[in-house]
Structures are given as C-alpha cells and as structure tokens.
C-alpha positions as CSV (number, residue, x, y, z in Angstrom):
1,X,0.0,0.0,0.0
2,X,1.5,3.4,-1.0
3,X,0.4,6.7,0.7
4,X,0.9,10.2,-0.6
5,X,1.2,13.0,1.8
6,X,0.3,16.2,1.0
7,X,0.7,19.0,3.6
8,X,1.2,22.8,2.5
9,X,2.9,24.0,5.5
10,X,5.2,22.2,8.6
11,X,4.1,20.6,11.7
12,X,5.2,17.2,11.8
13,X,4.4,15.8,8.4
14,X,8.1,15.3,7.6
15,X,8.2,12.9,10.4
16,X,5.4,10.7,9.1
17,X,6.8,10.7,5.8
18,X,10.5,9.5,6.7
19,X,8.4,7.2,8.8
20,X,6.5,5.7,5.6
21,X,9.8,5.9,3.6
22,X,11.3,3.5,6.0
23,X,8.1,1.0,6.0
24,X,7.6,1.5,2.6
25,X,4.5,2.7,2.2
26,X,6.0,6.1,1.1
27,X,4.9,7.2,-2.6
28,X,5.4,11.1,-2.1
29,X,5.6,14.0,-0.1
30,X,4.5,16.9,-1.4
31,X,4.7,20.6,0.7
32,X,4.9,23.8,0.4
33,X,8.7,24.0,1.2
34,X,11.3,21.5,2.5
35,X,15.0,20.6,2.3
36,X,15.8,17.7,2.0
37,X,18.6,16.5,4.0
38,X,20.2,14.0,0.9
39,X,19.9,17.3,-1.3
40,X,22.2,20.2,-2.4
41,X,20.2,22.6,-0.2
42,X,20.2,20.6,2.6
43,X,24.1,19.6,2.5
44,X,24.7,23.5,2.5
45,X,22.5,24.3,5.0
46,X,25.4,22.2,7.1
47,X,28.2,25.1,6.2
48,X,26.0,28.0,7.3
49,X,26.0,29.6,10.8
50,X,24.1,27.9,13.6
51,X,21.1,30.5,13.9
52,X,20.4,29.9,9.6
53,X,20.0,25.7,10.8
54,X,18.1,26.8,14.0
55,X,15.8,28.8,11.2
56,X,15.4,26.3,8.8
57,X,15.1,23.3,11.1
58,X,11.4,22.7,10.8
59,X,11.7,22.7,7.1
60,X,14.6,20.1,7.1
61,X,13.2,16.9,6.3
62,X,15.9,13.8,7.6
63,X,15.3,10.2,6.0
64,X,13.3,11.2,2.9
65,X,15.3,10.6,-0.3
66,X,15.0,14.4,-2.5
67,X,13.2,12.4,-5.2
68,X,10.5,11.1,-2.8
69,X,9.7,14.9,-1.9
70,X,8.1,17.6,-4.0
71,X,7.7,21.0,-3.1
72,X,5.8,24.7,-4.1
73,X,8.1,27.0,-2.4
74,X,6.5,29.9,-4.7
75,X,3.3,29.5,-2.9
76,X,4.4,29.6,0.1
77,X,6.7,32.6,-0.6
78,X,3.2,34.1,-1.3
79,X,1.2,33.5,1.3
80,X,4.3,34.5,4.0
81,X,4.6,38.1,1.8
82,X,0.7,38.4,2.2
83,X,1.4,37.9,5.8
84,X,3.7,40.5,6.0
85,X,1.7,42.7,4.7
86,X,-0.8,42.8,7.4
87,X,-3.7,41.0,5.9
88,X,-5.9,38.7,7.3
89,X,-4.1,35.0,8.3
90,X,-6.7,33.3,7.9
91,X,-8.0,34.2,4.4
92,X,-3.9,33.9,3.3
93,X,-3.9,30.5,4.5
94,X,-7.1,29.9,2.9
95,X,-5.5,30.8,-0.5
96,X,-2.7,29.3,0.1
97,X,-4.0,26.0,1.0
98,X,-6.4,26.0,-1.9
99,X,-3.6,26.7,-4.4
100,X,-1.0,23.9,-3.2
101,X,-3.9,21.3,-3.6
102,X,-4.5,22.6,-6.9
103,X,-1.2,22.4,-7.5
104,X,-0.6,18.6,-7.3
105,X,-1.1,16.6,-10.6
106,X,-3.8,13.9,-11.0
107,X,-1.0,11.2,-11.8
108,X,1.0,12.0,-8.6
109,X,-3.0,10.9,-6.7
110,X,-3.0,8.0,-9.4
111,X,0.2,6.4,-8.3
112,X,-1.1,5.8,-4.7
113,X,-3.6,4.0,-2.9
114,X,-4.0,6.5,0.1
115,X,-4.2,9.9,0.3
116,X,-3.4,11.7,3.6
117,X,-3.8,15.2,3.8
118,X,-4.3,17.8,7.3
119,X,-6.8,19.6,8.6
120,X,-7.7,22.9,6.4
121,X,-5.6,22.2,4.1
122,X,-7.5,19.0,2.4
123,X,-10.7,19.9,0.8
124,X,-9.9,19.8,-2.6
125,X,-7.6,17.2,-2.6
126,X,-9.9,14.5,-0.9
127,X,-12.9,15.5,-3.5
128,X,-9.7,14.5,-6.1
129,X,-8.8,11.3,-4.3
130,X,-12.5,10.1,-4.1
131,X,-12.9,10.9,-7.3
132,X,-10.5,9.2,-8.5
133,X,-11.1,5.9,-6.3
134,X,-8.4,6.4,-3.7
135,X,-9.2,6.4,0.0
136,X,-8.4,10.0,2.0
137,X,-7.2,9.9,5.7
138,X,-7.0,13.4,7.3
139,X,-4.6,13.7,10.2
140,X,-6.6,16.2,12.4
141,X,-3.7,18.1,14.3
142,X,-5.7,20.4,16.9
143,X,-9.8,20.6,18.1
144,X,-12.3,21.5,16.4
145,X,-12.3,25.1,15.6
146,X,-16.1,25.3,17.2
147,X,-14.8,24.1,20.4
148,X,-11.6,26.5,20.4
149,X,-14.1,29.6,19.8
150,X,-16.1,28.4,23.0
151,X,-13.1,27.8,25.2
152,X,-11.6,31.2,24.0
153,X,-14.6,32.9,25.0
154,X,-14.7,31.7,28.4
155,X,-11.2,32.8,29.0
156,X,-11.5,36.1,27.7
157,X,-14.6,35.8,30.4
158,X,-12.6,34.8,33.1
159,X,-8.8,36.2,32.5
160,X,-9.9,39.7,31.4
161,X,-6.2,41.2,31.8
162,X,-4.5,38.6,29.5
163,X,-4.8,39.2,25.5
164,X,-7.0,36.0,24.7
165,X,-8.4,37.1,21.0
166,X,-9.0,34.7,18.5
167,X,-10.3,35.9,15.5
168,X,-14.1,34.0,14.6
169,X,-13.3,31.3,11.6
170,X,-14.8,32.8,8.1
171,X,-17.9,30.1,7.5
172,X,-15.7,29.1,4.1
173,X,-12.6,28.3,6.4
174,X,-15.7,26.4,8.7
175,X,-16.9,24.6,5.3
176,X,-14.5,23.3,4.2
177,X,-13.2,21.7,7.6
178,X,-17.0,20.2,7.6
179,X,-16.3,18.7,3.6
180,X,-12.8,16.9,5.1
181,X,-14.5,15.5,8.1
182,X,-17.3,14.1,5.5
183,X,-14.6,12.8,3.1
184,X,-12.3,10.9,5.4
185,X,-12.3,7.4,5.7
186,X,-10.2,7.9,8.6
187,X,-9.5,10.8,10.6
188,X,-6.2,10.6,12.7
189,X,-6.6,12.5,16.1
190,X,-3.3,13.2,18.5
191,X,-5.8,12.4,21.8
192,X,-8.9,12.1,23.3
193,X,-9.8,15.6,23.7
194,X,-9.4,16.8,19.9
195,X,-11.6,13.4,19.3
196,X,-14.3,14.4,21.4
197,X,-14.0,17.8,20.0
198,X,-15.0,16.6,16.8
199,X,-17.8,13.9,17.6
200,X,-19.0,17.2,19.5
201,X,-19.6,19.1,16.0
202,X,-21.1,15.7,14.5
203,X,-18.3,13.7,13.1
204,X,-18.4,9.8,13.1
205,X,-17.2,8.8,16.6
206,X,-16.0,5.1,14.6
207,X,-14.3,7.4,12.0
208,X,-11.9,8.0,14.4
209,X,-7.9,6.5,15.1
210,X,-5.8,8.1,17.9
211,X,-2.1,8.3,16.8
212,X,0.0,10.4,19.6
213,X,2.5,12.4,18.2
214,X,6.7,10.8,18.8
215,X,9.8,13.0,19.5
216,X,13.6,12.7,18.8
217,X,15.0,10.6,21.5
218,X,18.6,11.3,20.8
219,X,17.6,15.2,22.0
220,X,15.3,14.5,24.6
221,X,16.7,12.4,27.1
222,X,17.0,11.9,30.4
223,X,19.7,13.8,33.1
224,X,21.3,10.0,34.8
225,X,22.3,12.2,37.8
226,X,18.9,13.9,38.6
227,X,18.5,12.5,41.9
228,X,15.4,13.5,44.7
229,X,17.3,15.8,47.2
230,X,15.5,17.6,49.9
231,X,19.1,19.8,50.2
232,X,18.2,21.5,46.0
233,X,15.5,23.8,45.0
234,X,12.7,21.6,42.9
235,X,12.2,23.0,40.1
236,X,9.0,23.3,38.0
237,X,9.4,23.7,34.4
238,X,6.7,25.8,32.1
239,X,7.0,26.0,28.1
240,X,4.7,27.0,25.9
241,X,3.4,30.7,25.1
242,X,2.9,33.0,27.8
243,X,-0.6,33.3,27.5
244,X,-4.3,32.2,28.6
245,X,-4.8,29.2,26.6
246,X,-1.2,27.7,28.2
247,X,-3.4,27.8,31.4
248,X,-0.7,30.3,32.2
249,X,-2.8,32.3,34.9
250,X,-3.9,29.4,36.3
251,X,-0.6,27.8,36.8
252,X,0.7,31.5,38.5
253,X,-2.6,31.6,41.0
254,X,-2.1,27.6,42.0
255,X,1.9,28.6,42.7
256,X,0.9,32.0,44.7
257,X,-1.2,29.4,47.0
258,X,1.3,26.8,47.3
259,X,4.1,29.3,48.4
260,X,6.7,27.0,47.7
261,X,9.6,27.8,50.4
262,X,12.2,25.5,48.7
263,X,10.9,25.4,45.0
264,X,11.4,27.7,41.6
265,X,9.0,27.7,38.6
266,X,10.9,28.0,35.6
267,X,8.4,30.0,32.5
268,X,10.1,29.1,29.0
269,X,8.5,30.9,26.1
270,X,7.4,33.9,23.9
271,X,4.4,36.2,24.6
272,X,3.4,38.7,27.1
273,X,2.2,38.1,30.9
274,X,0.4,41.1,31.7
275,X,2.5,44.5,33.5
276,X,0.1,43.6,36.7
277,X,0.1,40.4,37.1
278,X,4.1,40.3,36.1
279,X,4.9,43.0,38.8
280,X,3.4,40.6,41.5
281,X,5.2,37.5,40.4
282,X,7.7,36.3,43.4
283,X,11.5,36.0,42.6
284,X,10.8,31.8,43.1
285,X,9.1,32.7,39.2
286,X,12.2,33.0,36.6
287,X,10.6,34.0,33.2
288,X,13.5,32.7,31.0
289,X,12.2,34.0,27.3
290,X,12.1,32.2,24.1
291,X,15.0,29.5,24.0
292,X,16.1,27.1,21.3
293,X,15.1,23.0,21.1
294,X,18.7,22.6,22.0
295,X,18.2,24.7,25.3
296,X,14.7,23.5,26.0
297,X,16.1,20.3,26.3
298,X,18.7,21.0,28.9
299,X,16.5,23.0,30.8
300,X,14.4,19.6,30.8
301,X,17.2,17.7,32.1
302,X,17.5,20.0,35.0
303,X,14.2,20.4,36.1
304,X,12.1,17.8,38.1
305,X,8.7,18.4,37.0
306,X,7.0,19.9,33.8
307,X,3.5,21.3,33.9
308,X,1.1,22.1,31.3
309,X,-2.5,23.6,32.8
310,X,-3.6,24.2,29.1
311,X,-7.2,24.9,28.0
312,X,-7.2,23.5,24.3
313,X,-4.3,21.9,21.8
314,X,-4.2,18.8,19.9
315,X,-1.3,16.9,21.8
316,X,1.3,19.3,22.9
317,X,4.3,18.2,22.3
318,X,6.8,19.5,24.5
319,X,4.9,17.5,27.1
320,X,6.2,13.9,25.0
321,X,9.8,16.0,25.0
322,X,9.2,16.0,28.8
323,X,8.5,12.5,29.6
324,X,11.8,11.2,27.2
325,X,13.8,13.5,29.5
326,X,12.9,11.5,32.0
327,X,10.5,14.5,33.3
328,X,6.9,13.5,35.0
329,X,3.8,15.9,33.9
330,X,1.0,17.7,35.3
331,X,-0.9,18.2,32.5
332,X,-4.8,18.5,31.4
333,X,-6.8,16.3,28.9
334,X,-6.8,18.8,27.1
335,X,-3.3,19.7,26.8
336,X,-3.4,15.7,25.4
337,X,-2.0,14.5,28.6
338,X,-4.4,11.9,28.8
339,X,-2.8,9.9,26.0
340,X,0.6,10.1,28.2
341,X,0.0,9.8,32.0
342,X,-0.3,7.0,33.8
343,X,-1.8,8.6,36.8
344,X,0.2,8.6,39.5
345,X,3.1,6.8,38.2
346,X,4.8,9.2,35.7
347,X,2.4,12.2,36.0
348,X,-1.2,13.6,36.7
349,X,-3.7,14.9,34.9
350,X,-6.0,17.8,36.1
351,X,-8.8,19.5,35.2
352,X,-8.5,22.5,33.0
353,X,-8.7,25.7,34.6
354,X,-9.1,23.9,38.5
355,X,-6.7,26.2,40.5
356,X,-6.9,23.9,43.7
357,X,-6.3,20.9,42.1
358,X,-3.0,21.8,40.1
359,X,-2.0,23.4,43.5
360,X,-2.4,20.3,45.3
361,X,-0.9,18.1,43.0
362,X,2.1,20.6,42.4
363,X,2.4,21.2,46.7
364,X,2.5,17.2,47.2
365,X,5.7,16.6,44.7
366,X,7.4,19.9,46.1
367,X,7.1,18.3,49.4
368,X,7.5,14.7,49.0
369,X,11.3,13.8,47.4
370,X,10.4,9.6,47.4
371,X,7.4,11.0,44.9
372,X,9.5,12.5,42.8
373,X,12.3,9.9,42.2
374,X,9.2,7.6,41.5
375,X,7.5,9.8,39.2
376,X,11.0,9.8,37.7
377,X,12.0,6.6,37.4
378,X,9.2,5.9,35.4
379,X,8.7,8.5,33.4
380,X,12.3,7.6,32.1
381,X,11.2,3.8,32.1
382,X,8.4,4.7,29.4
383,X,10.5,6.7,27.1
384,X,10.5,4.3,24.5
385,X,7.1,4.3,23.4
386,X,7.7,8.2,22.6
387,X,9.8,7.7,19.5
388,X,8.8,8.9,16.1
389,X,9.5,5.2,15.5
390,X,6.1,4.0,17.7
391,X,4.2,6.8,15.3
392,X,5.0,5.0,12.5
393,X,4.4,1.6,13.5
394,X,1.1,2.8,14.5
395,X,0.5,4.5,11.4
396,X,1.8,1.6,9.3
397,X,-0.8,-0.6,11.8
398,X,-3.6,2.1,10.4
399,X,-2.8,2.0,7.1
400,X,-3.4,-2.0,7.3
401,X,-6.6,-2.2,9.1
C-alpha cells in the first residue's frame, strides 16, 4: 500500500513521511517548502551559521530521499509576503491551502492508494482522491475550531487582563473543515480531547484512530544524575506561550497558594504576561524567554517536574519531549495529557482551569522527594514508546486495518 502526503505547510508531516519511507508505504511528499537533507540545499545548510540551521530546522526533512519529496516554495513565498503585509491570516492560508492542492497533478493521486492530507488544508484534494477511487485519511492536528471559539470565549470571560483574542473562523474556512470530516475514511486525532471535540460538532465517533504524536530521542533524554534531594530547589518547568490558553494564569494563582519555600518555577517561552500580574510574580518565578530546542532540552534535564495547565491543543508536544527527559507531567486532557499519564506513576492529569487541584498536586511533589524519584523513574522507564518510530508503527498498523 503506498500513501501520498500532501501538507502545505510544517508541523510534523516530515516525520510521518521519513516514517513511511522507511516501512515502505512512502509514494510522495508533497509541501509547500522543505529541504531535503540528501539534497544540495540541505548539505549547505550544514556550512552556514548555527542560527540559519536553528531557522530552517522545521523545514529540514531527515530520512526522505529528495526524489520522494516535492515541493511549491512559490506559494508559500506568497502566502508569507501576504502575511507580512498585514492581511488577514486566515484568508492567506485559505488561498494558500487551496492553491498547493491545486497544484498537485492527478498522476501523482493515481500512483497511490492512500491519500493523507491535514486539517484545512484537504478539501480539494480528498474531493480528487475520491474521485479518483483512492481512500483519504486526514490527520486532524488540533480541536475542532467550534470548540476553540467556545473555550476562548470563556477565557476572555474569566482572565480579562491577558490578551486572549481569536479571531471567529470565516464560514468558508468552517466549510471546508465540515467537507474533510465528510470525506475521510479515517481521521487521525493526536488524543482524546481533539476526538471528542470533533464527535462534539457531529463527526463519526468510529471514524476515528488516535495516533500520539513521537519525538527525537537522541535530543530529549533523560539527566542520569537527577536524583530526589531535599538539600536542592525543585524545580517546575513551564514552556509554551505566555498566555491564557497555556493555562498560564492558572498555573501563577495555583503557585501563589502553594508558596513554595524550597521550590522555583521556571516559565520558557514567547508572549506577554500582563505588566500587573508580572509585577506581582515572586522571585521563586524565573521567566527565561524564548530558548532554542537545543536549550529547552537541557533546561528539561534539569528540572524535576513539567507542567502544562492548558485549555485547548491537539497533543502538545513539549509534554512527549518532557517525559523522554525523563520528566513527570501535570498536565490536562486537554493539553493531550491523557494519551501520556499514567496517573500517579509518571504524571497527573488535572482539570483544566481547576486552581486547587494543580496546586495540590504541584504542593504534594514539592514536598514529597520519594514522589518524585518515582515519578521519575518511570517516566524515564516509558520513554521508548515516545519515539517517532512507535508513530509510525502505529501509522503503518492504520494504514493495514
């Protein structure tokens, strides 16, 4: 069986198609634009300075053979000069998307038996694949938009001082989301919560496969001398934007209540706390900025929890980054913890937006060092299952049944 992938933009398509490539189910990869690393470009991009690599690292695709990889870098050019010039994102992306499916010959559809295209970005292209008697999977990376414009509107509710806007989707981006979910023959969720999300707006529960996201072991892994010591500062690592959705305020009114005495919360990440709620922030808070992968993961290897209080993602991934560093979470179903913690052995899981809860869970592993080395030892037991390897047996496992 031989799958063609067709994704406009990033994310973590490369990784499923290096994954393919290696079962062989791999036909061809087509984006918007990529290096590959066997390629001219790619071998260059070696010789240049690190911050040009750190730039073009989610564009670098590792594993994939050039000729297995097609790309439309002048549409993407496009849509990122629209951006620039102030107009609305979602109408670029709208364009863009609809452009790059266009773009794709019938004989490259032809040459496959499954198509697998992303959500937003697949309209077109699975009305071509059915047309054309091939079956359409769309990998659905984040919740239904619905469900995002309801939880953004209770934050902007309850956390009026933090910038939580989210701009209404136009009813044609809203469409054609509706004509993918119709199309699919599968649809590929990251968790739980983005598949609930969708039976919520009336998609086939039985349409539905959960496939968690992987991560690069070699990067993420875990510190050998972390050890539980009552004599060092615990530290509680943050990253993700600095903003509402994170569960950011939530996470700073649970640590005002635990008043840690021997305990730092580390925040890792772009975006703006608010000048009042900043100002109040205890010097046991260290707001570190934006830091590269690289530095994110060493940060990891020092901390001895990572928490993720978030109201709405797909699966974030620097919670999977966390647990192959060896790093127990406190996450929320909705931050796609569910898919990751086994309660109470390498993490909890709390309810979103539940203040007392997170501050209970975070007060008993600041307090309790034989928690921690457990919570640690298996969190660093587990990391196995978190390769992009497992994705693509599970994919490979899809693609069968």
């Amino acid at each position: 069986m031989t799958v063609l992938i067709v994704h406009p933009g990033t994310q973590y398509a490369g990784h499923l198609a290096r994954e393919l490539y290696k079962s062989g189910h791999l036909a061809r990869f087509w984006t918007g634009f990529a290096l590959a690393q066997d390629g001219l470009a790619g071998r260059l991009l070696n010789f240049l300075p690190g911050k040009f690599q750190r730039s073009f690292a989610n564009r670098m695709v590792s594993g994939v053979p050039s000729s297995f990889i097609k790309t439309r870098p002048l549409i993407e050019w496009q849509a990122l000069r629209a951006l620039r010039s102030e107009r609305e994102p979602e109408t670029v992306f709208y364009e863009r998307n609809r452009c790059f499916q266009l773009a794709i010959p019938d004989s490259e559809i032809e040459r496959a038996d499954v198509v697998v295209g992303y959500d937003t970005s697949s309209w077109i292209i699975a009305k071509r694949a059915k047309a054309l008697g091939k079956k359409f999977i769309l990998d659905q990376s984040i919740g239904h938009p619905l469900a995002k414009e309801r939880i953004y509107s209770e934050l902007r509710s309850r956390f009026p001082a933090w910038t939580t806007a989210v701009v209404p989707k136009p009813a044609q981006c809203l469409d054609v989301e509706r004509i993918e979910h119709e199309l699919a023959d599968v649809i590929v969720a990251p968790s739980g919560f983005v598949r609930d999300t969708l039976v919520g707006a009336g998609v086939a529960s039985e349409k539905v496969r959960i496939i968690p996201f992987g991560t690069d072991l070699k990067l993420f892994h875990s510190n050998p001398a972390r050890v539980a010591d009552e004599r060092r500062k615990v530290v509680f690592l943050f990253v993700g934007i600095l903003n509402a959705r994170k569960g950011l305020p939530v996470l700073i009114e649970a640590w005002a209540k635990i008043r840690p005495v021997n305990a730092e919360l580390w925040l890792v990440g772009g975006g703006q706390i608010p000048a009042e709620v900043m100002s109040a922030l205890p010097d046991t808070v260290k707001c570190l900025g934006r830091r590269p992968k690289s530095e994110v993961a060493e940060l990891m290897r020092q901390a001895d929890l990572f928490v993720l209080p978030s109201f709405f993602e797909g699966l974030a991934q620097v919670q999977i980054e966390a647990l192959a560093s060896g790093l127990p979470i406190i996450g929320t179903r909705e931050s796609g913890a569910g898919e990751l913690v086994r309660e109470g052995q390498n993490g909890f899981v709390v309810s979103a937006g539940d203040v007392d809860e997170l501050a209970n869970r975070m007060r008993r592993v600041a307090t309790d060092p034989v928690l921690r080395l457990s919570l640690q030892e298996s969190s660093s037991a587990g990391r196995a299952c978190l390769s992009w390897d497992t994705y693509g047996m599970h994919w490979s496992q899809c693609l069968k049944s």
